[in-house]
N, C-alpha and C positions, 0 to 999 in steps of 0.2 A: 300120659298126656303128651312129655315131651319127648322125643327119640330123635336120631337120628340114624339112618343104616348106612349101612357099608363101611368101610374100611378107605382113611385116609391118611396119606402115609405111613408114618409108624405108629402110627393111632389103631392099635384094635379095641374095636366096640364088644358092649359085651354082649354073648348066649343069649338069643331069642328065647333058652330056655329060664334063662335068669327071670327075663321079662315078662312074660306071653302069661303066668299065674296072677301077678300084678296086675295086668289089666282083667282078664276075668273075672276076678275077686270086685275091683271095681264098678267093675260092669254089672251086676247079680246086686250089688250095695246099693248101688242107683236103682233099680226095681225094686230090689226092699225096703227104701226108705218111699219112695211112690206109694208103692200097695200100705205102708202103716200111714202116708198123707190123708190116703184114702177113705180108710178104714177111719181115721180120726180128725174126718176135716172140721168138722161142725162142731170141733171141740175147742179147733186150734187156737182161738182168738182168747180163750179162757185166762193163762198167762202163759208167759214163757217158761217159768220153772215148774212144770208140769212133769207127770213119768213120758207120758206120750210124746212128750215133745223135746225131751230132753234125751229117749230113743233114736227119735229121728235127727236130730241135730247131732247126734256122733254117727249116727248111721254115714250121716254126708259129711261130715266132717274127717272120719274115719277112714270107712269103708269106701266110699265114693272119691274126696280130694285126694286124701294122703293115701292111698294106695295107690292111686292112677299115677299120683306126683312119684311117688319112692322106685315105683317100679320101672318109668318110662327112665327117670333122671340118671338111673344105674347104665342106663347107653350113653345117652345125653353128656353125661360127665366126662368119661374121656376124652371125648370130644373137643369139651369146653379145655381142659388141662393137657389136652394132647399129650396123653400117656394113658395106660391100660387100668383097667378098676384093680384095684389091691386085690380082691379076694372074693370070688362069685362065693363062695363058704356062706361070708358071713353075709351075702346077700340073699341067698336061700335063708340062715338063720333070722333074718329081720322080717324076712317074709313069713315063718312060720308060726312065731310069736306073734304079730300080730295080728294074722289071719287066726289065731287059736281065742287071741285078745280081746279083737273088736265084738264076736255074737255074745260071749259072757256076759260083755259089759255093756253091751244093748239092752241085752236080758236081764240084767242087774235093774239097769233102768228104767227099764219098761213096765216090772213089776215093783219098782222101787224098793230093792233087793240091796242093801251096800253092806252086805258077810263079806264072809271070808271071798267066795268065788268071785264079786267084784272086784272087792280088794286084788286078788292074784290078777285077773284083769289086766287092773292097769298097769301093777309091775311089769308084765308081759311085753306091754306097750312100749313102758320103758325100757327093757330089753333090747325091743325091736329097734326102737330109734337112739339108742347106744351103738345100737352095730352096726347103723347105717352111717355115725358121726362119724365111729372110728375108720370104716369101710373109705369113709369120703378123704376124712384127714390123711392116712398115710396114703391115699393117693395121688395127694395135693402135695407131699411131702416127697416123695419118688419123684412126680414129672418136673419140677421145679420150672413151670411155665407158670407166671402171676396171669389174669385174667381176671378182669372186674367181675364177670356170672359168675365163676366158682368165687367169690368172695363172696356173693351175694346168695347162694345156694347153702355154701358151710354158714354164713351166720344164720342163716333161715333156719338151718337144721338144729344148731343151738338152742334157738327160741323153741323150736316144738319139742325138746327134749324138757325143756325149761317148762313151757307149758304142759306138759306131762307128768313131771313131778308135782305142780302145782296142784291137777288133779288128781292123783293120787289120795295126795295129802286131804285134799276135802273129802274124796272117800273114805279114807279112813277116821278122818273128823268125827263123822256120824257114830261110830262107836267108841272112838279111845281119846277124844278131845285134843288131839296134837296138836291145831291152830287156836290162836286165843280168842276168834270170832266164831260164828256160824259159816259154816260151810258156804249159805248162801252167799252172806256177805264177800265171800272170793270171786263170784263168778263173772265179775266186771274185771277181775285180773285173769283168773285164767281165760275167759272169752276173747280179750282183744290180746293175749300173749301168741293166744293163735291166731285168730285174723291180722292181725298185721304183722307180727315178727314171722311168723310160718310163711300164711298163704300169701299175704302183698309182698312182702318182701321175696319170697323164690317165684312169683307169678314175673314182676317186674321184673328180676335177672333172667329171669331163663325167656321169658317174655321179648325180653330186650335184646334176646338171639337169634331169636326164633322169626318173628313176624317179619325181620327184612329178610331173611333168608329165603322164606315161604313165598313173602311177595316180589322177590328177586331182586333186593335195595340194596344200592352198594351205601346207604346210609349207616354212618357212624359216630357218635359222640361220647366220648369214655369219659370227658369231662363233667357233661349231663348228669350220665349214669354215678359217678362218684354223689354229686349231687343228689342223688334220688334216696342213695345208699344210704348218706347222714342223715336226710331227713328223714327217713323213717325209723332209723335205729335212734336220733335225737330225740323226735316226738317219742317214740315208746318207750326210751329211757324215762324222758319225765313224766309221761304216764304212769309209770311205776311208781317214781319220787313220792308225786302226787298222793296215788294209792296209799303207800307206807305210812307216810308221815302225815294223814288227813289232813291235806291242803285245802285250804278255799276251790268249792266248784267253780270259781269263778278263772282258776289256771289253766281251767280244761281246755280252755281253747286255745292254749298256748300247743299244746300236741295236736288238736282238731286240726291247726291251722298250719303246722308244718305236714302232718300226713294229706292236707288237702293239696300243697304245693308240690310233696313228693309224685303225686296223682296226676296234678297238670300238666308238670314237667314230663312225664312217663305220659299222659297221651299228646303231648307236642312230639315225643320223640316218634311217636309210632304214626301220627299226621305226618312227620319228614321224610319219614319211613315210608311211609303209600304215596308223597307227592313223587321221591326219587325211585321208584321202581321201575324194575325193564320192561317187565309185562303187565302189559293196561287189562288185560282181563282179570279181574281176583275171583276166583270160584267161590263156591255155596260154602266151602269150609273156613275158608279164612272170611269168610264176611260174619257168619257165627261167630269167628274168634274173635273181629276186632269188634261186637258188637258188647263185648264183655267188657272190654275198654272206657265205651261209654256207660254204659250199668258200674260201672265203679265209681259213679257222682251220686249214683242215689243213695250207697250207705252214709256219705258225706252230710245228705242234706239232711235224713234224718236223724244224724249225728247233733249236729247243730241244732234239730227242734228239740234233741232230748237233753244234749247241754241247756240249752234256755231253760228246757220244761224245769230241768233239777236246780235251776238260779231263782225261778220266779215262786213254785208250788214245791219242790224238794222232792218232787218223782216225775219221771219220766211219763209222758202218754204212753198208755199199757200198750195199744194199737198200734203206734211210730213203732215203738221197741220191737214186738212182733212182728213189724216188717222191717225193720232195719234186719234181724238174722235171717229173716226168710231171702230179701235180696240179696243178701251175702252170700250165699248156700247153694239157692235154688236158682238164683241169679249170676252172679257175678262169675262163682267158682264153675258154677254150673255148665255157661254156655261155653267156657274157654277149653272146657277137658271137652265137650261137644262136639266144637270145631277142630279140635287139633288133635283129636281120637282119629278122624281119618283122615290127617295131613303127613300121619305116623305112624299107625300103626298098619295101614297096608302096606306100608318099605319094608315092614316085619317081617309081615308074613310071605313078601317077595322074597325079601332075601332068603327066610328061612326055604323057601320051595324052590329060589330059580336061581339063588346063586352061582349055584356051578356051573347052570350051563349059559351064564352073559360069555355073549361074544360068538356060541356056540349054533345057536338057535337065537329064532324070533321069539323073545317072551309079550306075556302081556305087558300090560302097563298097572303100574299100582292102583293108580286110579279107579281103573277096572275090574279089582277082584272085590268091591262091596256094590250095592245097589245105590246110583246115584238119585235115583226118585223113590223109594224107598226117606233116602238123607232128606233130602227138600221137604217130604211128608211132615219128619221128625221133628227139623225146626219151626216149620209154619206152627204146627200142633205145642211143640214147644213154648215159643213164645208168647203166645194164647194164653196157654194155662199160667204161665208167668204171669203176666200182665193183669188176667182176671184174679189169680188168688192175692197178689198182691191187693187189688184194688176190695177185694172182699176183706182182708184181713183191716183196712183201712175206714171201710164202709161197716164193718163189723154183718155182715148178710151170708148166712150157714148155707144159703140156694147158690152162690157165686163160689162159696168156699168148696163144698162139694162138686159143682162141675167143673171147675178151675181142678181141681185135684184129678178127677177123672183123667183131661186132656193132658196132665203131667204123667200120669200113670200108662198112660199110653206113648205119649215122644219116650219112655222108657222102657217100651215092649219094642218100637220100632228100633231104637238106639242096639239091644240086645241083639234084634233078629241081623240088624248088618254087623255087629260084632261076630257074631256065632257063625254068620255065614265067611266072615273072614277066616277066623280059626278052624272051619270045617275047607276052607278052599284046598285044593288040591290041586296039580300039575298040569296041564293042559297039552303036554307036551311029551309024545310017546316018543 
């Protein structure tokens, strides 16, 4: 999702080959979690800890975020530390382990399987995101350049390692009883361990690099970003607190309400970010991207009716909760790995085909080696089926949930066909 190409001063980025499996894996994760949408729309509204639905929710969680994240971030990073990745090694190894991880543990889930072959799963996972901490650490530790993004990158990585033992541990709940609760009763800790210490916290840093770059902003505020930094690592400390020590639901909004300020302050910075820009035009990519921005208030608000609901009746509306993960997922995370699939990774595949010969020859333009109405198709169809499944899961209507799934199943055939066509581009230049 993020990258950057080429080579800036003594900054080398790493191997297209590092990268280029990462997003494919991604890529193929997003149609397979579409086609099981599909296949199980009429069901989805049933509950949320479902097999089907707890498939697809690591499907995107997995194979879809955190791979596009782990993979793209392995360029990205240097960048941000202005020094070279420690070790493209263990960045093939983070990739192998979980790419071997994620289909077991889909398939564990899907058939509601948690043996042994789960179990190994997730260790896998943890494996993978061990070798990307340390990968990141002693790269952090070599360039000895401070930088608020890699702050906000390595704690991110923390939390999802963090949230990966957690999981674990409920998988193997099911058979050997190692937590003192029901596996279920975790899933409000491992859930938000990853949406907000993983995905909001590395979306906003790397986030917070990324869109004045794209929209050519020479805006900046490190003091902001500090700010955004504490409030979300605050609120989901005492989320946890909370958790532990079964606090009054009534604390909840004590976290609600800092991750809601962290939110604001992160889309003020990226409105100062698009009012300071050079170029007034913003294309079809970065407008998918910042429209992820705004989709980041709706897990908020039904954040707040499921706080209420569990103050007033002591459970959540089944339907809020079933969309509050579905706009996280198929919303939020969704539209920003979208837009910024091809803000990044055609410089990819430029560099990897035309490097050598800049300066030498007329190349094309990155822009130019994906179909840009092909893109425009993906989004419209896109946010369609967003909007409609949402509203069906809300409406509880299996006729809306199934065509809404359809229309997503496809922005993910279209999404594929200009990925594939990037990774099949070739040289143009005899």
């Amino acid at each position: 999702m993020f990258s950057v190409a080429g080579n800036t001063g003594s900054t080398k980025t790493t191997s297209y080959k590092v990268v280029l499996p990462f997003y494919a894996y991604g890529a193929l994760s997003f149609l397979v979690a579409c086609f099981l949408l599909f296949f199980t729309a009429r069901t989805s509204g049933v509950h949320y800890f479902t097999p089907h639905n707890l498939a697809i929710v690591h499907t995107m969680a997995l194979g879809w975020g955190t791979m596009m994240i782990l993979g793209a971030s392995h360029q990205l990073v240097p960048v941000m530390i202005e020094g070279k990745l420690h070790s493209e090694t263990l960045a093939y190894l983070s990739f192998a382990f979980a790419a071997v991880g994620i289909p077991v543990l889909v398939y564990g889930f899907y058939f509601f399987d948690m043996g042994p072959y789960t179990q190994w799963a997730g260790l896998l996972l943890v494996l993978a995101f061990l070798c990307y901490l340390i990968n990141l650490a002693v790269s952090m530790v070599k360039s000895k350049h401070e930088n608020v993004h890699a702050y906000f990158v390595f704690t991110a990585v923390l939390w999802l390692l963090t949230t990966a033992i957690v999981g674990v541990l409920m998988v193997y709940n099911f058979s050997y009883h190692v937590l003192p609760k029901n596996s279920l009763d975790y899933l409000p800790l491992h859930a938000h361990l990853g949406i907000v210490g993983w995905f909001l916290l590395l979306i906003m840093g790397i986030g917070s690099r990324l869109i004045p770059m794209f929209l050519i902003s020479k805006y900046s505020n490190n003091r902001q970003l500090w700010w955004i930094y504490g409030l979300v690592n605050g609120g989901l400390l005492f989320f946890v607190f909370i958790f532990l020590f079964a606090l009054s639901r009534v604390f909840l909004f004590i976290p609600v309400i800092a991750i809601g300020l962290s939110i604001a302050l992160f889309g003020n910075f990226c409105y100062k970010s698009y009012k300071a820009r050079i170029r007034k035009k913003v294309d079809e990519q970065m407008k998918v991207s910042l429209l992820s921005v705004l989709i980041m208030c709706l897990p908020i608000l039904f954040l707040i009716i499921i706080v209420i609901g569990l103050m007033t009746t002591h459970y959540g509306n089944l339907n809020v909760v079933i969309s509050y993960g579905f706009v996280i997922f198929f919303g939020w995370i969704t539209s920003i790995i979208l837009g910024m699939t091809f803000k990044t990774l055609p410089f990819i595949i430029w560099n990897r085909t035309y490097h050598h010969l800049a300066g030498k020859a007329k190349t094309p333009n990155p822009k130019d080696l994906f179909s840009e109405p092909v893109f425009k198709w993906m989004a419209l169809v896109y946010v369609l089926g967003f909007v409609l499944f949402t509203a069906g899961i809300l409406l509880g209507v299996p006729f809306i949930l199934q065509a809404a799934s359809a229309l997503l199943l496809l922005s993910s055939l279209l999404y594929n066909w200009n990925v594939l066509t990037l990774f099949m581009h070739k040289s143009q230049i005899k």
